[in-house]
Residue, then its C-alpha position, 0 to 999 in steps of 0.5 A: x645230636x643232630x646233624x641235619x640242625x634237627x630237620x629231616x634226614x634223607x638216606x637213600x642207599x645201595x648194598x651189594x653182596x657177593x653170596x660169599x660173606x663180600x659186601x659193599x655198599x653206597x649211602x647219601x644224607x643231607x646234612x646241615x653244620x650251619x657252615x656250609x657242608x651240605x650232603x654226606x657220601x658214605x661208602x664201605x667195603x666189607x666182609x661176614x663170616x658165620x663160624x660155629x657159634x658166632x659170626x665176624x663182621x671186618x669193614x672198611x667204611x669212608x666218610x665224605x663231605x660236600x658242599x663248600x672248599x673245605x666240607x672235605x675237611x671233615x671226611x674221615x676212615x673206620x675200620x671196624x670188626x663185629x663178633x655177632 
C-alpha cells in the first residue's frame, strides 16, 4: 500500500519526552490519493510505564490531512495500549 502514488515519502519528526514515562511527539509526510490531499499532520500524546516484567504503552495519536476543503475529511483518532 502506497500513500505517496508509490513516490517517496519524506517524515520529518519531533519527540518530546518528559523523564517520567510522558511523551509527545510531531510528524509530517507528503502524501498523494490522486484527489488532491497533499501532506499528512501526525501528532500523539502518550505515556511508558516499566513494571517488573513488562512495560505499558497508552497513546493518543491524531491524524491530519491537507491540501483541498475536504483533505479533512479523512482525519481521524486512535487510542492504543502496548504490553511491551
Amino acid at each position: 500500500m502506497s500513500q505517496t502514488d508509490k513516490k517517496a515519502a519524506v517524515l520529518p519528526g519531533l519527540v518530546w519526552e518528559a523523564g517520567n514515562g510522558l511523551y509527545a511527539g510531531l510528524r509530517v509526510s507528503n502524501v498523494d490519493f490522486g484527489e488532491g490531499t497533499k501532506v499528512e499532520f501526525d501528532g500523539y500524546i502518550g505515556y511508558y510505564h516499566q513494571f517488573n516484567h513488562f512495560g505499558m504503552d497508552i497513546g493518543f495519536p491524531q491524524y491530519t490531512y491537507h491540501g483541498k476543503s475536504y483533505s479533512s475529511d479523512l482525519n481521524f483518532r486512535e487510542l492504543y495500549l502496548i504490553r511491551r
